[in-house]
N, C-alpha and C positions, 0 to 999 in steps of 0.2 A: 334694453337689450336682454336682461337677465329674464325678465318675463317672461319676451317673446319667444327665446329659447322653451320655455318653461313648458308654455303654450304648445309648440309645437309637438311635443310629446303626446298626440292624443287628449290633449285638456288635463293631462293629469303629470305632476311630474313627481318623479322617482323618488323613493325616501332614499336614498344615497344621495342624488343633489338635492333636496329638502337639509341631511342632515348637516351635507359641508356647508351649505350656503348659511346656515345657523350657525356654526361651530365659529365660520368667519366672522361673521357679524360682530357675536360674544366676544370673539377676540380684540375685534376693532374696539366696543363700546368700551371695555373691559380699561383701555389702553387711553381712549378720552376720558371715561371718568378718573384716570390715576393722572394724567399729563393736562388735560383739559386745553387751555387756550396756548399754555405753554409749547405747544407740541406745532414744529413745523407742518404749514396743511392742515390746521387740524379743521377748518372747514369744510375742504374735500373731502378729507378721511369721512367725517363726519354726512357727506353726500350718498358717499360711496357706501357706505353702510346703511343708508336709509334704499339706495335702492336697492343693496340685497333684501333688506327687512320687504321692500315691494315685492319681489320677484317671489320670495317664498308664498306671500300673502296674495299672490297675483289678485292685488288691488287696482284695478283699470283705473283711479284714481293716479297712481303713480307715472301712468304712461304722459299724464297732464300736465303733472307738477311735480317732477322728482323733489325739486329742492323744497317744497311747500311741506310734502311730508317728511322729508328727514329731518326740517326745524320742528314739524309741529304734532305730525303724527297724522293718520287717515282723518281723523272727524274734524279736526280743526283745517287743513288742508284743506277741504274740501268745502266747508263753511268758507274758507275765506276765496278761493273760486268761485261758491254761488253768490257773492253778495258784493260781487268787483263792480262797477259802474259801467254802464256806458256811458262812455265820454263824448259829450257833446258843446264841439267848437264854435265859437263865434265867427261868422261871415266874414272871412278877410282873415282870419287868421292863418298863420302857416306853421306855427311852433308845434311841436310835440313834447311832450316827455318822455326821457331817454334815459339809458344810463350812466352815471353822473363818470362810471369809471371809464365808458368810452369814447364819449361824444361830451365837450362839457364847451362847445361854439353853435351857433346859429346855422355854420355852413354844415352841421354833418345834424344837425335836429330839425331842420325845417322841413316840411313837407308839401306834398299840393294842399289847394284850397278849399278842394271842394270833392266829396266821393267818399267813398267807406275806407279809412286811412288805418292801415295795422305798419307801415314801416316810413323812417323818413326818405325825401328824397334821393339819399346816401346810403338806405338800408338799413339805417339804425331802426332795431325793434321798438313798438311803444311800449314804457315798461312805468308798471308801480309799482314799489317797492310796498312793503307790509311790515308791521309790526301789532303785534297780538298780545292784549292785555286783558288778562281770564281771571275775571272777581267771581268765577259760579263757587258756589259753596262747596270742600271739599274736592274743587281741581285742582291736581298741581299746576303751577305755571309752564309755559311750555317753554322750549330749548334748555331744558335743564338748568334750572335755575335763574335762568336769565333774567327772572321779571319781579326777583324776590322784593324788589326796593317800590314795588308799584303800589299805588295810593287803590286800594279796594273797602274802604272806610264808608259808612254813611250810605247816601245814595245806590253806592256805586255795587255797593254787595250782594253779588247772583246775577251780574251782568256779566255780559261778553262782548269786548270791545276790539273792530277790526280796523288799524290805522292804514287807509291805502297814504301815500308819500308820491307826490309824483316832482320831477327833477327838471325844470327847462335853463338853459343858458344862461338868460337873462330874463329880465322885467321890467317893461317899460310903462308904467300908469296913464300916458298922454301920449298911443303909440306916433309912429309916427316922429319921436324924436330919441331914438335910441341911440345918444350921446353921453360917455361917461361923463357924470356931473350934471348934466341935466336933471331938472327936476324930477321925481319918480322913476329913476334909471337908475340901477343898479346889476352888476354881474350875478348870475346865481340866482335861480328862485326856488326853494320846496314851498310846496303848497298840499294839501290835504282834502283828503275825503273818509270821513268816518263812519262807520255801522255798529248800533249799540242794540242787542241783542237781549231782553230783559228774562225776568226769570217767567213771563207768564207767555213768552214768543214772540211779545211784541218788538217791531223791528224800526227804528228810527233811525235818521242819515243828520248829518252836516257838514258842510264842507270850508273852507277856510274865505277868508275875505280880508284880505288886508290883516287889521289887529283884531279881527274876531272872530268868528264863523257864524255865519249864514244859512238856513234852510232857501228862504225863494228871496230871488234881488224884488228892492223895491225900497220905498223911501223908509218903512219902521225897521231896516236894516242900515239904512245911512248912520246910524250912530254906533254898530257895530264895525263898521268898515273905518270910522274916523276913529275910531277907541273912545268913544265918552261914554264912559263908563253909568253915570247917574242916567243919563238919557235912554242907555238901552236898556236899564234898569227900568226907567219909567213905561218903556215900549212895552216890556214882558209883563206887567204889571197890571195894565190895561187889556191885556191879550193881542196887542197886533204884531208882537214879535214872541217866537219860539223859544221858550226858554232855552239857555246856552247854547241859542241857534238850532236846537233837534225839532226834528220832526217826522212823522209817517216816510219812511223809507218809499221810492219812486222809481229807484235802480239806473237812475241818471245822476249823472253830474255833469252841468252848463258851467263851461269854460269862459271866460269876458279875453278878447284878444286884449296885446300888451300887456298889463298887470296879471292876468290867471286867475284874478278871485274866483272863486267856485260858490253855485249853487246846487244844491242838493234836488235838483228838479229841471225839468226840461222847459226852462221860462218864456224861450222864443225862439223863432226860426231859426235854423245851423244848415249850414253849406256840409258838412261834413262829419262824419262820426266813426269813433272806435270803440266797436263792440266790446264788453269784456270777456267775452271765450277768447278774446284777437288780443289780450293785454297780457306782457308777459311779466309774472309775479315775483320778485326777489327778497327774501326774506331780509329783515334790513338788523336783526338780533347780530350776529358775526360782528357787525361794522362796530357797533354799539360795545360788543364787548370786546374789542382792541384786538383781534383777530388778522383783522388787517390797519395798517396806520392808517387812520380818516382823511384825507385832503382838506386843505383848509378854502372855506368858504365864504365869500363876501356876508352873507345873512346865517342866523343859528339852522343849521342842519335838525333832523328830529330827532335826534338821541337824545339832545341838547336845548331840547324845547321840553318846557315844563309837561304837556299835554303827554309824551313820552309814559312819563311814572303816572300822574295824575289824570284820567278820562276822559271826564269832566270840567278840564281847566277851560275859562273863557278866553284867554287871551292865545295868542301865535308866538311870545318870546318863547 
């Protein structure tokens, strides 16, 4: 809103609202950096001053993703818009991922089967959450300290690491029998897609699979998906699996119905897809840092998953 006001002015807006629109902002930040999470709202607050900061900066960026630039700032925002996934679902499937705060049953996330899918049956948006962990040399971390405890050690130093999070109901590994207590059924799934951004531009993806993560399905991935650990040790070893699952970035992620393991690649046929310009992005820092009370989850949510602090972890605990 504040842009387009902004906008309207001939393309150019007045240094009297340039100067209050600042004056505000300073005021707000001023007022989170002294109260910080302690401060009722203080993630709205915290909105809300990000998109004054747009409006002054009349970054068309903002108009996409308020909430992506008030956690992260214009260059990371907008890194983490170009490099969202298209998601692509297995034939027969009908789940989306949603957000976990509105929709956390099957009857308000499922959608049709087949077609260019951006809402579920119910209208719920398909949404993935994000968390952004910045090893580049001399960045600060973004959301204001939020990332201080994050493992940028060894490998990982001069990388940019983008954790998409996406949220369904449930997960059933043998669909078709979505019974609590059933074998591979369980309430609750996050599951993952990753983009690791190196210092020379090169851009690699992977995405979650059971107890490991995956670049392409296939059998030298069966020992990542089972967790045997030695074995998919021996895979990377030989070259037929990617080391800690990365690989050449594809700009897809292949969903498997029931379970949700993800590939980092468009493997086979899909009835259905959701572009990522159609994905809407939630910054998932706030939840992490106790901003709002977490709901409790049948499996570990990502705050709470090692891969969180650590980049480069192999495993999904």
């Amino acid at each position: 809103m504040f842009g387009q006001v902004l906008r309207r002015q001939s393309g150019q807006a007045s240094p009297e609202w340039l100067g209050l629109l600042l004056v505000v902002a300073l005021l707000l930040g001023v007022v989170l950096a002294t109260l910080g999470s302690q401060l009722p709202g203080a993630a709205l607050a915290r909105a809300i001053a990000g998109r004054i900061v747009c409006a002054v900066k009349l970054s068309d960026s903002c108009d996409r993703a308020p909430e992506l630039v008030a956690a992260y700032g214009d260059e990371l925002a907008s890194l983490v818009r170009r490099h969202a996934p298209q998601i692509a679902y297995e034939a027969g499937m009908r789940a989306l991922p949603v957000d976990y705060r509105r929709c956390r049953s099957p009857q308000c996330a499922d959608g049709p089967e087949a077609g260019l899918v951006a809402r579920s049956g119910a209208g719920r948006r398909v949404v993935a959450f994000v968390h952004v962990v910045d090893c580049r040399v001399g960045e600060p971390p973004p959301f204001a300290g939020r990332n201080t405890a994050a493992d940028c050690s060894g490998p990982r130093r001069g990388n940019l690491y983008l954790q998409y999070w996406l949220y369904y109901p449930n997960s059933a590994t043998f669909r078709g029998v979505p019974v609590a207590g059933a074998k591979g059924f369980h309430v609750d799934d996050w599951e993952g897609y990753q983009v690791r951004i190196g210092m020379d531009g090169a851009v690699d993806a992977r995405a979650s699979s059971h107890n490991g993560y995956n670049y392409r399905l296939g059998h030298a991935n069966w020992a990542s998906d089972a967790g045997w650990g030695a074995l998919r040790d021996a895979t990377e070893a030989v070259g037929l699996r990617a080391r800690n699952g990365w690989g050449p970035e594809t700009g897809w992620l292949y969903v498997a119905g029931g379970s949700h393991a993800g590939s980092a690649g468009l493997d086979r046929p899909v009835s259905r897809v959701t572009f990522g310009h159609r994905l809407r992005l939630i910054p998932l820092e706030p939840v992490a840092a106790g901003e709002r009370i977490p709901p409790a989850f049948a499996v570990t949510p990502p705050w709470r998953k090692r891969v969180w602090r650590d980049p480069e972890a192999e495993g999904t605990d």
